[in-house]
C-alpha positions in Angstrom: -195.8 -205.8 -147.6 -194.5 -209.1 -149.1 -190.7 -208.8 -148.2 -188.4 -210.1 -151.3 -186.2 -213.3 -150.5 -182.6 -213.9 -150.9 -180.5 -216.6 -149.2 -177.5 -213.6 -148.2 -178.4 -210.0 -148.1 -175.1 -207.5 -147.6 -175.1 -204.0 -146.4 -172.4 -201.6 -147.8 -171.2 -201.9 -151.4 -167.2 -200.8 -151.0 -164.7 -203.2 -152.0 -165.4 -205.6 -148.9 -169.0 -206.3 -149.1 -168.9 -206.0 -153.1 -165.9 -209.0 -152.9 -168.2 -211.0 -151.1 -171.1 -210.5 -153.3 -168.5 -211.6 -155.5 -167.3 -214.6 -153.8 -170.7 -215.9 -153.0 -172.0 -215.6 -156.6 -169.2 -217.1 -158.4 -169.9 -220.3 -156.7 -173.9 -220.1 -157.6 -175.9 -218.3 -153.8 -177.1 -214.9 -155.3 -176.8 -212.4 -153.1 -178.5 -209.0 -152.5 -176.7 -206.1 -151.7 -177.4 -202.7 -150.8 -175.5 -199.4 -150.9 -176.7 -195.9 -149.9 -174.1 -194.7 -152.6 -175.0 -194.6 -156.0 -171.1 -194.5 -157.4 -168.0 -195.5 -156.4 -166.6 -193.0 -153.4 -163.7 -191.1 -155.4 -161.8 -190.8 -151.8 -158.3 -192.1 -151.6 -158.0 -195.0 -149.8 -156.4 -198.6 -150.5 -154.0 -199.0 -153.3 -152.4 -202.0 -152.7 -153.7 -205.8 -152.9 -151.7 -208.2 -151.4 -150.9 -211.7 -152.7 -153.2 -213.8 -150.9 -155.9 -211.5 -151.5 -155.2 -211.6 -155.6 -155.7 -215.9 -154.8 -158.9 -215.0 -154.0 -159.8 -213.4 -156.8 -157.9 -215.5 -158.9 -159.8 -218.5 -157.6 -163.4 -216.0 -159.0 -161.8 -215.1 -162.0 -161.6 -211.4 -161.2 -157.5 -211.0 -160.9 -156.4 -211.1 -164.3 -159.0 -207.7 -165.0 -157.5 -206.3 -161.8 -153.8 -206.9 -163.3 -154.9 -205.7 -166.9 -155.8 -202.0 -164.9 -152.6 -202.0 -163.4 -150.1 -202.2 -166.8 -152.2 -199.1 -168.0 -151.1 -197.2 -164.8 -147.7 -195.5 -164.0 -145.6 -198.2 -162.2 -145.8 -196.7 -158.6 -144.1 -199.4 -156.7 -142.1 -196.9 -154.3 -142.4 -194.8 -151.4 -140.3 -191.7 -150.5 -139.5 -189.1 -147.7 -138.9 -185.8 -149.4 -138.3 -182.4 -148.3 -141.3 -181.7 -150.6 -142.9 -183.7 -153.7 -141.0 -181.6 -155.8 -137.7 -181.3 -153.9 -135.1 -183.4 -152.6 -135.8 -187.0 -151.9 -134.4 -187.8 -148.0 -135.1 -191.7 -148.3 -136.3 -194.4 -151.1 -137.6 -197.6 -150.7 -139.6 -200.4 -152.2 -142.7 -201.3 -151.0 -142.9 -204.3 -149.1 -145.8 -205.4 -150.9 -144.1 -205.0 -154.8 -141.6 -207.6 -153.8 -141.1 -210.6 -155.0 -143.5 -213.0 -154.2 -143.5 -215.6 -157.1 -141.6 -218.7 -155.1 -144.7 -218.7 -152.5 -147.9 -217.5 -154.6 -149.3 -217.6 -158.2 -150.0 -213.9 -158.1 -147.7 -210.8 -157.5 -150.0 -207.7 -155.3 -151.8 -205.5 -157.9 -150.9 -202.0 -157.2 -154.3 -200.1 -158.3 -156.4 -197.7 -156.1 -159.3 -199.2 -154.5 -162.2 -197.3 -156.7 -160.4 -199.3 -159.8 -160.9 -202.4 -157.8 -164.0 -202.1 -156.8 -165.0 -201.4 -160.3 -163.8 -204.4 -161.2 -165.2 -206.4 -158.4 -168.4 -205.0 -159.1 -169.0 -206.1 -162.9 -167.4 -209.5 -162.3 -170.4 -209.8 -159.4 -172.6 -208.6 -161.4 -172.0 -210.7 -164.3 -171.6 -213.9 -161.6 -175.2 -213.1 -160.9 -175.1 -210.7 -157.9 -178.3 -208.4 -157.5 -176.3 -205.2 -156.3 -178.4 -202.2 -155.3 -176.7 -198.7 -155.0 -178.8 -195.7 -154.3 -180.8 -198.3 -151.7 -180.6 -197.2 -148.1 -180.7 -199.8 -145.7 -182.5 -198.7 -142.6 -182.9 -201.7 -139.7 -183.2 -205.1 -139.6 -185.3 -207.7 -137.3 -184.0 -211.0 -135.8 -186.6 -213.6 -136.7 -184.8 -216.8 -135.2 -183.7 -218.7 -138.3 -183.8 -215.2 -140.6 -183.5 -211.6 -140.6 -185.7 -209.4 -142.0 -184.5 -205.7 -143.1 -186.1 -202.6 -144.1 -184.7 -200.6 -147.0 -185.3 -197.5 -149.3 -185.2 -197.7 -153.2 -183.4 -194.9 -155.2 -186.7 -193.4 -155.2 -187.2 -193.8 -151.6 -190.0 -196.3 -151.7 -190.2 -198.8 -149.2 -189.3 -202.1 -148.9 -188.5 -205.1 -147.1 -185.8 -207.7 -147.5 -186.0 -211.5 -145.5 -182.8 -213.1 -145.8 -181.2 -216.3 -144.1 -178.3 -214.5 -143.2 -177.0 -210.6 -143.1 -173.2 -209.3 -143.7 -172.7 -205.8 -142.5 -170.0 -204.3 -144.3 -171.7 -201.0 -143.7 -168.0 -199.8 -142.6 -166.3 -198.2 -139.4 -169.4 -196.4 -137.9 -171.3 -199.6 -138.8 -174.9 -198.9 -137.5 -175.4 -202.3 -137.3 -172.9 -203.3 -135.3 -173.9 -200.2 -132.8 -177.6 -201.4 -133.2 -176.6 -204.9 -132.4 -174.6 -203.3 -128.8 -171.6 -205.1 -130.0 -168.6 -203.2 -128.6 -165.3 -202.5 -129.6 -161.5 -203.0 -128.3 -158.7 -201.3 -128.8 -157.7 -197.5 -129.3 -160.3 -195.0 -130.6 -158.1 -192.2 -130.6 -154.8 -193.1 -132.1 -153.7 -189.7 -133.8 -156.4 -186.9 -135.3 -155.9 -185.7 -139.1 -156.6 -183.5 -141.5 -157.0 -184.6 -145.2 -156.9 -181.5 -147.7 -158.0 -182.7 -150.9 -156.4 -181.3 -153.6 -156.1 -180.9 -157.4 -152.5 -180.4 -159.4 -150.6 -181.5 -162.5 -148.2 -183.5 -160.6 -146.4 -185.4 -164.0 -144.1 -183.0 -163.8 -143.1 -183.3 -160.4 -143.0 -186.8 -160.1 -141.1 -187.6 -163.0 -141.7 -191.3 -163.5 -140.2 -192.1 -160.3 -142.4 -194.5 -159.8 -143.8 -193.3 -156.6 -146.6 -194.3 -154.7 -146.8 -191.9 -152.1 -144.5 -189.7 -149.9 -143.7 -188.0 -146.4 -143.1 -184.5 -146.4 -141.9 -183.9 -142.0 -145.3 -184.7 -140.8 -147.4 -184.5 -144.0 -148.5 -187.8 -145.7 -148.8 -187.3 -149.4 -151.0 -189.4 -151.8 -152.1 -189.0 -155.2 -154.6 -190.6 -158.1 -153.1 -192.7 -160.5 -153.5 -190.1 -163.4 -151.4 -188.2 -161.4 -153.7 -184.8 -161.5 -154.6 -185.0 -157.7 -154.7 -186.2 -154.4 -154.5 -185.6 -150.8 -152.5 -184.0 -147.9 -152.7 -185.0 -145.0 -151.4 -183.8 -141.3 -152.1 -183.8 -137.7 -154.2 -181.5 -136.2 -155.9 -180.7 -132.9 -159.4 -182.1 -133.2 -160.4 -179.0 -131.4 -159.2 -176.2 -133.9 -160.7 -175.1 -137.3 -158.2 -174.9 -139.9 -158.7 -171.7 -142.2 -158.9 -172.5 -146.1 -155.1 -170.8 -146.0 -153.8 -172.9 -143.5 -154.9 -175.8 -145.5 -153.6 -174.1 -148.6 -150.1 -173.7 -146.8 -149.9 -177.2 -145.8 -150.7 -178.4 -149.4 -148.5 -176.7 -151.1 -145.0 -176.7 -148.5 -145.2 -180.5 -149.1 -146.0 -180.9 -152.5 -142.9 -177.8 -153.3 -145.6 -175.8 -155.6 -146.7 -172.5 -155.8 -150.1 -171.8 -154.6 -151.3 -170.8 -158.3 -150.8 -174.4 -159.5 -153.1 -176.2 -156.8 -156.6 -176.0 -156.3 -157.9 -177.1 -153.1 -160.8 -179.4 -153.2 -161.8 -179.9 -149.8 -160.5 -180.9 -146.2 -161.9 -183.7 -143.9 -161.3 -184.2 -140.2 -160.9 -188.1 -139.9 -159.4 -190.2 -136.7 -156.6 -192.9 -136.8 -157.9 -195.8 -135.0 -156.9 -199.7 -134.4 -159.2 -201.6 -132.8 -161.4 -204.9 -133.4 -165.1 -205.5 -132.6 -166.0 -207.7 -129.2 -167.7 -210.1 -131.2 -168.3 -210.9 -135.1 -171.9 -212.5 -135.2 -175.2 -212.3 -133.5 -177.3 -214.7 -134.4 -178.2 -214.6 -138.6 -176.0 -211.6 -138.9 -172.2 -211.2 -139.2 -169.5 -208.4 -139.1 -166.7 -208.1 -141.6 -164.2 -205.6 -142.9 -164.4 -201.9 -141.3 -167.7 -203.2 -139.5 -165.7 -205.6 -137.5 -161.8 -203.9 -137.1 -159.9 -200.7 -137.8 -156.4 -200.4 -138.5 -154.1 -197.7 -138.9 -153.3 -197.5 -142.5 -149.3 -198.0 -141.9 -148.8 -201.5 -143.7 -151.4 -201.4 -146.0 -153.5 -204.3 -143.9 -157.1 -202.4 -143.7 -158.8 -203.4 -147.0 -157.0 -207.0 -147.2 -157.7 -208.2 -143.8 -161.6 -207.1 -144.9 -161.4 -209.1 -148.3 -159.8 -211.8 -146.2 -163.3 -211.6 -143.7 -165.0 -212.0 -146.7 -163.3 -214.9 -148.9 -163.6 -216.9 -144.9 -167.3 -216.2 -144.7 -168.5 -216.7 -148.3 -166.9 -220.3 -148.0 -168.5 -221.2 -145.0 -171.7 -220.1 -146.4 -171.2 -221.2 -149.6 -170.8 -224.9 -147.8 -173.8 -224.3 -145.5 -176.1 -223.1 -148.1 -175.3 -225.9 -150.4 -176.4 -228.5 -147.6 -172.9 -230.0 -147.5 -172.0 -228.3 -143.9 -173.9 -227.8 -140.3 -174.4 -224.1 -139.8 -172.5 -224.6 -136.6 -169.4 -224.2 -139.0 -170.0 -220.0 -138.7 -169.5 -220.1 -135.7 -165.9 -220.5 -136.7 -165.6 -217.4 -138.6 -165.4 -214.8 -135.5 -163.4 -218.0 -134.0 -160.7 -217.4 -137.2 -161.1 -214.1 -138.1 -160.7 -212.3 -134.7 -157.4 -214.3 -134.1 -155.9 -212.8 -137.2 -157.5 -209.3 -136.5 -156.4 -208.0 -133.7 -153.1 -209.0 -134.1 -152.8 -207.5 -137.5 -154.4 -204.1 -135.9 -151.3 -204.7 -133.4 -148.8 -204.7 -136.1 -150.3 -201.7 -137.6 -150.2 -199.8 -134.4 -146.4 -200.6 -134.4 -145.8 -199.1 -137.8 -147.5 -196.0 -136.2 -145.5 -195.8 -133.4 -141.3 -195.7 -132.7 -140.8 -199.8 -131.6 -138.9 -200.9 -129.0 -135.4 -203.0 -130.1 -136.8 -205.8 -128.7 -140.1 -205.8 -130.3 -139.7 -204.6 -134.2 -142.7 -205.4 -136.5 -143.4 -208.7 -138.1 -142.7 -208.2 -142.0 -145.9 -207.2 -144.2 -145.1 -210.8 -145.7 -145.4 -212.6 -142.8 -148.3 -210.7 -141.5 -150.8 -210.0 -144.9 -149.6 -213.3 -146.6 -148.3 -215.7 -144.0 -150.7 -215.7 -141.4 -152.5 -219.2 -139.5 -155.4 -219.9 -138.2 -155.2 -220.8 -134.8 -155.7 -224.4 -134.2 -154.7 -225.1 -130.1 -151.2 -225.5 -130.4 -148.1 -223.7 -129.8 -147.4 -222.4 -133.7 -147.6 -218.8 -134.2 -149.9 -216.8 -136.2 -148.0 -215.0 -138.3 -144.6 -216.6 -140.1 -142.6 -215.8 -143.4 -144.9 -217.2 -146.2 -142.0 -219.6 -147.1 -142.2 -221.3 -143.3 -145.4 -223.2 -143.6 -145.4 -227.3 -144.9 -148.8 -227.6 -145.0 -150.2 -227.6 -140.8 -153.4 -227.1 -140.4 -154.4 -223.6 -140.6 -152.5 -222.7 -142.7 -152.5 -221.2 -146.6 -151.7 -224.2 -149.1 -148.8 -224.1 -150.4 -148.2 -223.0 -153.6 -146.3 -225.0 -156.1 -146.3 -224.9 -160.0 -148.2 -228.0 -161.4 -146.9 -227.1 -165.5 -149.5 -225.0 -165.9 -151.4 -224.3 -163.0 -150.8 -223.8 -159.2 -151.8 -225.9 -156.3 -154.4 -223.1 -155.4 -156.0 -223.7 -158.9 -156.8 -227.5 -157.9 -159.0 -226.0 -154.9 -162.2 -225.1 -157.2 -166.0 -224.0 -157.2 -166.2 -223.5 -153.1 -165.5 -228.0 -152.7 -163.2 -229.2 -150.4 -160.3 -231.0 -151.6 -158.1 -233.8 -150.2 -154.4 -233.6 -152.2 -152.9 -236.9 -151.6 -149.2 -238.2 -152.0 -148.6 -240.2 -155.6 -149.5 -243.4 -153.0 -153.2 -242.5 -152.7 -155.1 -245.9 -153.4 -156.7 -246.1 -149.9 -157.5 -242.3 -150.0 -159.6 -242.4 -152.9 -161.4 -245.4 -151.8 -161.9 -243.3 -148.5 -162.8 -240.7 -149.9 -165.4 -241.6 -152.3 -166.8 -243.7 -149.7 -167.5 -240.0 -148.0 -169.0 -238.0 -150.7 -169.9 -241.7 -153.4 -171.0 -238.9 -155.8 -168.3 -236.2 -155.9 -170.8 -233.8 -154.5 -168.4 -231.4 -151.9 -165.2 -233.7 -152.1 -162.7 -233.5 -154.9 -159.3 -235.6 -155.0 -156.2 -234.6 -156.8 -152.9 -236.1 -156.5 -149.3 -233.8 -155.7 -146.7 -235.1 -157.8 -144.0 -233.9 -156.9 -142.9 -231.4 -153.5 -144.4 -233.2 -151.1 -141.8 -231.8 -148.4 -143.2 -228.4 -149.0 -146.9 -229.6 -148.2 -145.3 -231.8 -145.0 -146.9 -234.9 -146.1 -145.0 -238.4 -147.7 -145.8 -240.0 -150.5 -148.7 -242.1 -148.7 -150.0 -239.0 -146.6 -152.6 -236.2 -147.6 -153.9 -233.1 -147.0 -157.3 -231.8 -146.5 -158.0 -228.6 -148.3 -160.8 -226.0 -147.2 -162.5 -224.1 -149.8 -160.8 -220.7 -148.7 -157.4 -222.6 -149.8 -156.3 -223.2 -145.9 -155.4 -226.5 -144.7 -158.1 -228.3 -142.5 -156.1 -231.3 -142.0 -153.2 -233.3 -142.4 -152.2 -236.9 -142.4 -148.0 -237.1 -142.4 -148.7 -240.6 -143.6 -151.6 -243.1 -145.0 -154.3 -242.7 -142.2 -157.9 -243.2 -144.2 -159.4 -244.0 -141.3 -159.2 -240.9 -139.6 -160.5 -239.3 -142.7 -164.7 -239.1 -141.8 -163.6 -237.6 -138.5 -161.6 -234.8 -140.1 -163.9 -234.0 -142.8 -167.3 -234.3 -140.1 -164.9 -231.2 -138.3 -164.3 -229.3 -141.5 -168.2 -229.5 -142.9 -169.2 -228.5 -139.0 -170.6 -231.8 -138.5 -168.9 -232.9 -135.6 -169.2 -232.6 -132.0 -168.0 -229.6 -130.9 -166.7 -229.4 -127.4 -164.4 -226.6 -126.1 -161.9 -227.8 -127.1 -159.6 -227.0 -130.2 -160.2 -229.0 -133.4 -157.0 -230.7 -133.6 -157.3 -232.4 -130.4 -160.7 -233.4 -131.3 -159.9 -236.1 -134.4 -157.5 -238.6 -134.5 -156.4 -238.3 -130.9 -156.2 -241.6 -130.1 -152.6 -243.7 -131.4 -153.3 -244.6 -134.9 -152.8 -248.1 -136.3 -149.9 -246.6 -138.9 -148.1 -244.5 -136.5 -148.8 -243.8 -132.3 -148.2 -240.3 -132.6 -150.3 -237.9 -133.8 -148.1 -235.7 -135.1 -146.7 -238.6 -137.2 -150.2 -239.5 -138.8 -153.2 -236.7 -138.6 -153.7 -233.3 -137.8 -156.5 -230.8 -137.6 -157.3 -227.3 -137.6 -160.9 -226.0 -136.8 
């Protein structure tokens, strides 16, 4: 059997592996993917998209679909505890992620419910060029050094075979891969045991354009479809008893407030809070993101952005790699990244779950969804208000209105970018000297709020293609320029040691002090 080629083949089709088909077609490597599925699962699960997830699919083209969905829906922008759906409301609040966010990112969060998403996310890969498979079982995979090769079914259960240069597994929580690969896991396993009672009602009625998006009855969690004609209850229970189709009736209708003649239950399904992250994200070709890699608790609503996240970090690395212009030695900073944000996050999910101590309250989901920092071997935290950052590496770029467009915009088609102060002479010359003909390196020039990128009007920053900040240069510092991009493309050497104390360290001839001239982030 003559295995079929592709440069990136992804396991599991849900709204983390199809964004990365996404993200890695958009900028021209084809994926394939496969997905036992044939349809999109009909299960609730995530329904809201944070800000600096929306960037990413703004930067693909995909967020303005995504936003279109959401002005046909019922705004649902609030959450509640009731003594029932249909009774008295206890407590009201906004959610976190419906605020405001417009002074720190081109796009508000799009309230819709994953399976519209990943609708979405599907037809914008396909039309990018993605070769999605659903209805194709993948079944194992062999390590070949340089390539893995993996064995799949067709809809028609035929075999086949797959070689690929690298593999993502987004094949989810129970990620066979990950358990094939005897990668282990950290963290809790066993954070509370539920029951979720699918069911089916006319809730219009009881909601009443409140503009809910879901509710706590006493110990029952209550969420619904956006058409409002079903949804799910759900409420501890002993893993070790077997609720009765009338307990589950009972519980269903006490915290919705309806009669048992106006519900029809559909189902229930055991399932087991968890928060934990996986010991390690790669071995060798193949890599772990989303569910395959961490679990939260779904208090905060980080699950399914800190998975699109995994996947907007990878696909720029690989778009980089495949494209020539980077060492493959720059994966190798994806687990690096990507676990320093996870378990964290998983941390400040566990604190929703849990009563907090005064001296330890939870970050804001701002701070932690939108504001967080790759580490770079200094003191700075991870997480921080959005509105903190000025541009240190590692951090999101700051976004500023440019008349038309944002500052993300000028980040484009998986390049790198260096955004120089209006004094930017000697960074043009340096950096066409780099890349003479515009092949990974674009240059654009801020104009005006330089103090919110941290950089005066001779300095410069260099921009990743996932938007974060590789380096910056306070002031004019060309020089140090080859060194910081060689770090950013994986060129460099790589000792243990942390990025930023890898280029530039010596005194520079504009300033002695580092943190006066250049800075880097891995």
């Amino acid at each position: 059997m003559t295995p079929q080629s592709t440069p990136v083949l992804i396991v599991g089709g849900s709204v983390v592996g199809a964004s990365a088909a996404l993200f890695l077609a958009s900028r021209g490597i084809t994926p394939v993917l496969v997905e036992k599925h044939r349809s999109v699962s009909t299960r609730l699960r995530a329904k809201l998209f944070t800000p600096r997830t929306m960037e990413a699919y703004r930067a693909v083209g995909a967020s303005q679909d995504i936003y279109a969905r959401q002005r046909t829906l019922p705004p649902a922008d609030h959450a509640a505890v009731v003594d029932s759906l249909a009774g008295a409301e206890v407590r009201r609040w906004r959610l976190p992620a419906a605020e405001y966010f417009g002074d720190v990112s081109p796009c508000p969060s799009a309230l819709v419910k994953q399976a519209d998403l990943e609708v979405i996310v599907r037809a914008h890969a396909r039309a990018a060029g993605a070769d999605l498979r659903f209805g194709h079982r993948f079944l194992g995979l062999v390590q070949h050094g340089d390539h893995v090769v993996a064995h799949v079914l067709d809809e028609d259960g035929e075999p086949y075979e797959v070689r690929a240069r690298y593999l993502l597994a987004a094949d989810g929580n129970g990620s066979s891969i990950r358990e094939a690969l005897g990668i282990g896991r950290t963290g809790e396993e066993n954070v509370a045991h539920v029951r979720e009672i699918g069911f089916e009602a006319d809730l219009r009625p009881v909601l009443d354009n409140r503009r809910l998006a879901m509710a706590w009855a006493g110990e029952a969690f209550i969420s619904w479809n956006t058409a409002q004609d079903g949804g799910a209850v759900s409420v501890p229970r002993d893993p070790g008893t077997a609720p009765t189709a009338e307990e589950d009736r009972d519980a269903v209708t006490r915290a919705l407030g309806l009669s048992p003649a106006d519900v029809v239950i559909t189902g229930g399904t055991p399932w087991r809070m968890s928060g934990w992250v996986a010991d390690s994200y790669r071995a060798g070709q193949v890599f772990l993101l989303g569910d395959a890699a961490h679990v939260t608790p779904p208090t905060g609503g980080f699950g399914a952005n800190l998975g699109i996240q995994d996947a907007w970090n990878l696909a720029a690395k690989l778009v980089s790699v495949l494209r020539g212009h980077a060492d493959p030695r720059l994966l190798d900073d994806y687990k690096t990244e990507r676990r320093a944000i996870a378990g964290p996050t998983v941390d400040q999910a566990l604190l929703r779950v849990r009563d907090h101590a005064a001296d330890r309250p939870p970050l804001s989901e701002a701070a932690v969804a939108v504001g967080y920092r790759y580490p770079g071997g200094d003191d700075l935290p991870v997480f921080a208000e959005p509105d903190h950052w000025r541009g240190e590496p590692g951090t999101r770029l700051p976004h500023l209105w440019l008349d038309d467009i944002s500052t993300l915009d000028l980040v484009r088609d998986g390049r790198h970018l260096l955004l120089t102060g209006p004094d930017n002479s000697m960074w043009v010359r340096a950096a066409r000297e780099l890349d003479p003909v515009g092949a990974f390196l674009d240059v654009a020039v801020l104009p005006h709020g330089l103090d919110r990128c941290g950089i005066a009007e001779d300095g410069a920053l260099l921009l990743r293609p996932d938007l974060v900040v590789a380096w910056r240069a306070v002031h004019a510092a060309p020089h140090d320029l080859a060194d910081a991009v060689a770090v950013a493309l994986g060129r460099a050497a790589r000792p243990d040691v942390p990025a930023c104390q890898r280029v530039g360290c010596g005194p520079s001839t504009e300033d002695a002090s580092m943190g006066e001239t250049g800075e880097a982030g891995s």
